[in-house]
N, C-alpha and C positions, 0 to 999 in steps of 0.2 A: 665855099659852100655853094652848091646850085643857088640862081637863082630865085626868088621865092619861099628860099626853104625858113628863112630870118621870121616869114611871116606868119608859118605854119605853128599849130599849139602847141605846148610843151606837153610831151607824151608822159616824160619824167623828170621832175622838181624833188630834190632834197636836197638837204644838208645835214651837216652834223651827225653823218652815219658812222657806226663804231659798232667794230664785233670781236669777240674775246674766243678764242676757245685753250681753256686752262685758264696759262699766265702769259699767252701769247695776246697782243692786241693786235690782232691781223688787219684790222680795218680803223684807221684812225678819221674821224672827221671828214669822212667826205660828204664833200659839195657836189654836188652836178643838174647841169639839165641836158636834156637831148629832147629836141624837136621832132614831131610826125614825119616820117619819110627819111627821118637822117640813116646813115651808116654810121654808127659812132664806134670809132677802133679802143680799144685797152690795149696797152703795148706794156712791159716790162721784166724781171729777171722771174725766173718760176718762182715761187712760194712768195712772190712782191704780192697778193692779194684781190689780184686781178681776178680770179675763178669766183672768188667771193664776194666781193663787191657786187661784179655784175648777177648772181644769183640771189644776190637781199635788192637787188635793184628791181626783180623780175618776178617775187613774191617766194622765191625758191626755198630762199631762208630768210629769217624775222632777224631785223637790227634786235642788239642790244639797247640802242638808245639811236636820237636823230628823229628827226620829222622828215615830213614828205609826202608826192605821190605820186605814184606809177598807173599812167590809163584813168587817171582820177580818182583812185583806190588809195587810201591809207597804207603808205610801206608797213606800217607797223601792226594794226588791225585787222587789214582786211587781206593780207600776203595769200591767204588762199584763194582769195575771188580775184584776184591777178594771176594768181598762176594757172587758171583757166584759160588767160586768154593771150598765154603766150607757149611760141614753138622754141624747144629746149635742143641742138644738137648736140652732141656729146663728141670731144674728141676721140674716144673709141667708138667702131662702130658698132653697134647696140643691138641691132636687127637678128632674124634667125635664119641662120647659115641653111638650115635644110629643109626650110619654107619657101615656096617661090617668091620674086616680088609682088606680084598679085596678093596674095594669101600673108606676107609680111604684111602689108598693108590693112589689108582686110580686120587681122589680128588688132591694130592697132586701133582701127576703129571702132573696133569691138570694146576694149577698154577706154577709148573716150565715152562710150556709149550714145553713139551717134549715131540718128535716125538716117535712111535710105543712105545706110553704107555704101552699098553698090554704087550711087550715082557720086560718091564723095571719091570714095578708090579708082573708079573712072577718071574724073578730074586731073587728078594726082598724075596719074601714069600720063595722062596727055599734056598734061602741063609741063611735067618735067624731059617728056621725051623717052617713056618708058615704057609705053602702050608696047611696043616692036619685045618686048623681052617679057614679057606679062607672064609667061611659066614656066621664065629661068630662074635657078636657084639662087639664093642671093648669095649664096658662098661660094658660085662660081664666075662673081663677078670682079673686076679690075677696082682699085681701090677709087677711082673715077668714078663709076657707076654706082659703086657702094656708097658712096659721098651722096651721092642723086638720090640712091633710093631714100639715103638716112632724111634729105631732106625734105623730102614728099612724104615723110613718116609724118615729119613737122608741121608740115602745112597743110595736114588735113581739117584740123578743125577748124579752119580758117582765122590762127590767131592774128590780133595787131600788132604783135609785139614777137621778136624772131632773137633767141638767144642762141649764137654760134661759139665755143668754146676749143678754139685751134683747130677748125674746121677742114684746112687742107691739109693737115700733116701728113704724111705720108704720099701724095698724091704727086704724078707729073705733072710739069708745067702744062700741059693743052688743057689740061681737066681742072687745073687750078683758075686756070683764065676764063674758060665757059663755068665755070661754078661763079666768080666774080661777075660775070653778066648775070646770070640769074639774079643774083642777089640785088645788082643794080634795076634789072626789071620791076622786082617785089619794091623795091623801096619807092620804085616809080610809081607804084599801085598804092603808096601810101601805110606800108609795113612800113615800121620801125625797128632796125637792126642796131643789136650789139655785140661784138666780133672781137674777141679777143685772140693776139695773131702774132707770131715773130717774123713772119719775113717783113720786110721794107715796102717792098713792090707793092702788098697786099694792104700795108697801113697808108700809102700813096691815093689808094683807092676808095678809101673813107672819107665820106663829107670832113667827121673831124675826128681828133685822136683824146686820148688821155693816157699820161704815162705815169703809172704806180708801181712804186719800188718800197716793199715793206709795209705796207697800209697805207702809206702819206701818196695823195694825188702833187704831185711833182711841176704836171705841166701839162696845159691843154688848151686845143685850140683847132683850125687846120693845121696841116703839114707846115705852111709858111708861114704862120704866125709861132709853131713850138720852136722851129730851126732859129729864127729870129730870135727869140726869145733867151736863147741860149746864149747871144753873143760874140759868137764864135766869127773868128777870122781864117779862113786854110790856104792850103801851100799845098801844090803836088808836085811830091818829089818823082821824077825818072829818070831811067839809065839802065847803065848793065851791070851796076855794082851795087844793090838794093841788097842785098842777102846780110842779113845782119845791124844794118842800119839803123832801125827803128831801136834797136835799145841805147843807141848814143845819140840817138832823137830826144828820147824820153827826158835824157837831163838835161838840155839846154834851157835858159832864160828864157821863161814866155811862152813856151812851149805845156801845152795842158794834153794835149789828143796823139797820140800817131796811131792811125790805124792804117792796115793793108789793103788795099782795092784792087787786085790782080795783079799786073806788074808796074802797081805806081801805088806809092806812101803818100796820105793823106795826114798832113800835118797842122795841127787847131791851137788856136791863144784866143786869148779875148783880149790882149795888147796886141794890136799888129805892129805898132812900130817894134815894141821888144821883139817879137815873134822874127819880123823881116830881118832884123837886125842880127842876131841871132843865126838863122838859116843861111844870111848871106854870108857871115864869118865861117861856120861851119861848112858852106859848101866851095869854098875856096879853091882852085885848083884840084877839084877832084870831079871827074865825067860825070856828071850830074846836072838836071837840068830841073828849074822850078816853075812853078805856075801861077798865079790867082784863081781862084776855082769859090764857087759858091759853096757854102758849109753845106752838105747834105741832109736829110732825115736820122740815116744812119748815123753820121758823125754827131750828131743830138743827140741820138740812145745813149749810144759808145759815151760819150760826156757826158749824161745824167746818169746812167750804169756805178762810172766812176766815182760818182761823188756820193754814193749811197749803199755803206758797206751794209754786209746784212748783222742787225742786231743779234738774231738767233744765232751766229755763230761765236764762237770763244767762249 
């Protein structure tokens, strides 16, 4: 974590959160806090609870039960005087295709009902670097600029509280990377983000993470504190005979992880001696070559993934 940030107040304090819908309990007992200014990532398998979580974190939707507070608000009484004062993006983009971004914006301020629009939609466009397209359509933008516009929707009313749910999907890398500066900017201004994300790259770039699989918070921390956590020891296998390998990986002794990483097998125990042991019998007189390699982020998923089938199915 930057810095300082240890020192900074807790934006959001609870515990004990739990939400039901039916006979699902999607949201089992979580705990959390996240600090002013953090980036705090969600990571885990779709329908793990993450959309939800952070939406009853945000005032979006009320716990079933849990204490807490968000922005010094009651999670549980006051979830509409929170949800004021936070920017919501939405992994689809939301905006209207045959408004310009000017007049998207405009719109939007309109239903916050916010005084001197004009100098708020201003803002917006020059802050994000939109001014230059102010009476292009937003449906005839790149899904890069669409991302921009979605988030200059968000941050008109100036919330402290910034909720992003899969916010680059679809976008190219250059516009996933200046979207991540942005973000890092805002958190420098003292916004509190919470980004729920599947690529790696992008939970790398979070002060800290949290990973929920099925309702249950699993693991959280920074990056180097969840990897660690895990236990894991790896092996990278390479060669020119990789094709097929990983499933007579999978049964060896001590062996918990193989995953693929281009043209090299990423192989995890949390015994290394078994594990080494193991890989060196195995790779015996066959052109292959192994490594010691630091367990990754990725290879943390991939093994908390593993050990958390989903209840909802069978």
């Amino acid at each position: 974590m930057e810095a300082g940030m240890n020192d900074s107040p807790l934006v959001i304090d609870v515990t004990g959160i739990n939400k039901h819908f039916g006979d699902k309990h999607v949201v089992k007992d979580l705990a959390l806090q996240v600090r002013q200014g953090e980036i705090f990532g969600f990571l885990g398998p779709n329908g793990s609870g993450k959309t939800t979580s952070i939406r009853m974190l945000c005032g979006l939707l009320t716990p079933d039960s849990g204490q807490g507070t968000c922005l010094g608000l009651d999670v549980l009484r006051e979830s509409a005087a929170i949800k004021r004062q936070v920017g919501y993006m939405t992994q689809k983009f939301s905006l209207w295709d045959d408004l310009t971004i000017g007049e998207n914006l405009d719109f939007v301020a309109r239903m916050f009902g916010m005084e001197r629009r004009r100098e708020a939609v201003d803002r917006a466009l020059e802050e994000l670097g939109l001014a230059g397209r102010r009476s292009q359509l937003a449906g005839t933008l790149s899904g890069g600029w669409k991302q921009r516009l979605a988030l200059a929707s968000c941050l008109l009313h100036r919330p402290r509280l910034l909720l992003l749910d899969e916010p680059t999907a679809g976008v190219d890398p250059k516009a996933r990377r200046d979207f991540w500066e942005e973000i890092h900017r805002l958190s420098a201004a003292g916004i509190t983000v919470l980004v729920s994300t599947h690529y790696m790259d992008e939970a790398e770039r979070c002060h800290r993470l949290a990973y929920i699989a099925y309702g249950t918070l699993l693991a959280s921390g920074t990056a180097e504190q969840v990897v660690a956590a895990q236990g894991l020891h790896t092996r990278e296998i390479s060669g020119a005979s990789l094709h097929g390998l990983g499933e007579a990986l999978r049964g060896l002794p001590g062996v918990d992880l193989v995953a693929s990483f281009g043209n090299v097998l990423h192989v995890s125990g949390r015994d290394e001696a078994r594990l080494q042991a193991s890989l060196e019998a195995f790779l015996q007189g066959k052109p292959l070559e192994m490594a010691v390699v630091p367990a990754s982020l990725e290879d943390a998923f991939i093994h908390l993934m593993q050990g958390s089938p989903d209840p909802f199915q069978g």
